[in-house]
C-alpha positions as CSV (number, residue, x, y, z in Angstrom):
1,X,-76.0,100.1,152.7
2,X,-78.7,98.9,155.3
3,X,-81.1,98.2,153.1
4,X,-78.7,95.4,151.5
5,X,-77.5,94.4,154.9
6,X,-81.2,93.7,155.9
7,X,-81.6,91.6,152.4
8,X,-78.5,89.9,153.0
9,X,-79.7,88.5,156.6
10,X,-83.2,87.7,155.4
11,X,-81.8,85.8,152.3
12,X,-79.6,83.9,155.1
13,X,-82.2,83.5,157.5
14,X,-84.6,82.3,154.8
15,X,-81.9,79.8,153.8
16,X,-81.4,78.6,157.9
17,X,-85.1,78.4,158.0
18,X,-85.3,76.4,154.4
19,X,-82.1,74.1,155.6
20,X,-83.3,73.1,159.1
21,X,-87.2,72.5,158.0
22,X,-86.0,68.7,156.8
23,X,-84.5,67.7,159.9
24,X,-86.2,65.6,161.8
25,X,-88.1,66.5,165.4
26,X,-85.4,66.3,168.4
27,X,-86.4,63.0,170.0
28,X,-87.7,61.3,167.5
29,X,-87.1,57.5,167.6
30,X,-87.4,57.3,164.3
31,X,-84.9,59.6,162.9
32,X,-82.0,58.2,161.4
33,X,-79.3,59.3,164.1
34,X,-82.0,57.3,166.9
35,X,-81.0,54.0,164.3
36,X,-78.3,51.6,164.4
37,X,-75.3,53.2,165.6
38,X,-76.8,54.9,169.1
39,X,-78.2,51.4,169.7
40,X,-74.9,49.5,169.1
41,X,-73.4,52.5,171.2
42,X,-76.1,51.2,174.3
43,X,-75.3,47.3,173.7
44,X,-71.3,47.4,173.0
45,X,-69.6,50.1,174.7
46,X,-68.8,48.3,177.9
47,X,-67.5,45.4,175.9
48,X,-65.6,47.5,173.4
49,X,-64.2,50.2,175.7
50,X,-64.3,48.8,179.1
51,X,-65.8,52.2,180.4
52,X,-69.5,51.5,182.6
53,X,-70.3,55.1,181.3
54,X,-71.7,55.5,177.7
55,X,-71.1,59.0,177.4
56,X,-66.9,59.0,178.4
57,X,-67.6,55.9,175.8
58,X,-68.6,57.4,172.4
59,X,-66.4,60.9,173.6
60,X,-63.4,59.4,174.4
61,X,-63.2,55.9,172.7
62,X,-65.6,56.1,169.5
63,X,-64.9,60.1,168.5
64,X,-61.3,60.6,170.3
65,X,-60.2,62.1,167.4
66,X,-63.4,64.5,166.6
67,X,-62.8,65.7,171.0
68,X,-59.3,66.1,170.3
69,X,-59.8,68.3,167.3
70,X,-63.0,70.0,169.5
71,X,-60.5,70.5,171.9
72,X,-57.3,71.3,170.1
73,X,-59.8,74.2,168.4
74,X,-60.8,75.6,172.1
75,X,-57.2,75.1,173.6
76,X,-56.0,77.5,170.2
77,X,-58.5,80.1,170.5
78,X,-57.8,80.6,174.8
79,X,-54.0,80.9,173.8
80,X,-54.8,83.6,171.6
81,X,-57.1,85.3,174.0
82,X,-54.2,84.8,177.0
83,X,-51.5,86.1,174.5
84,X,-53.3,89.2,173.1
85,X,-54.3,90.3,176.4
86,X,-50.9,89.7,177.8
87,X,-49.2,92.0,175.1
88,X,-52.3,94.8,175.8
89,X,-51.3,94.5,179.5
90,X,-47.8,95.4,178.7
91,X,-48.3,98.1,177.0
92,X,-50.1,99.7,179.6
């Protein structure tokens, strides 16, 4: 049972390794995320969203609805934490 436990990771570290090899280098001006949209982001957010800072910008205005599902997700997973440990301190 180890033995295909230990093929089973390699095979999925293999495939991480194989996935993240043709993304580009983290700062890289040229990569397609540094293109037009992060540099429409810098010259339009004040105008669009009448918010001086471009971070509260893109995660409020231009991905609302990918934070509220980010948070939605986190706000879900500490009720069930709170409620499970809530019954197990009942029982005690």
């Amino acid at each position: 049972m180890r033995a295909a436990s230990a093929i089973i990771i390699a095979a999925f570290a293999a495939l991480m390794i194989y996935a993240t090899s043709g993304l580009p280098v983290p700062g890289d001006p040229d990569a397609p995320g540094s293109g037009h949209v992060s540099q429409y982001y810098i010259e339009h957010s004040m105008e669009d969203t009448h918010t001086p800072n471009i971070v509260t910008a893109v995660l409020a205005d231009y991905r609302g609805f990918d934070t509220l599902g980010e948070t939605l997700v986190i706000f879900t997973a500490s009720l069930a934490c709170v409620l499970i440990l809530a019954r197990r301190i009942d029982r005690d």
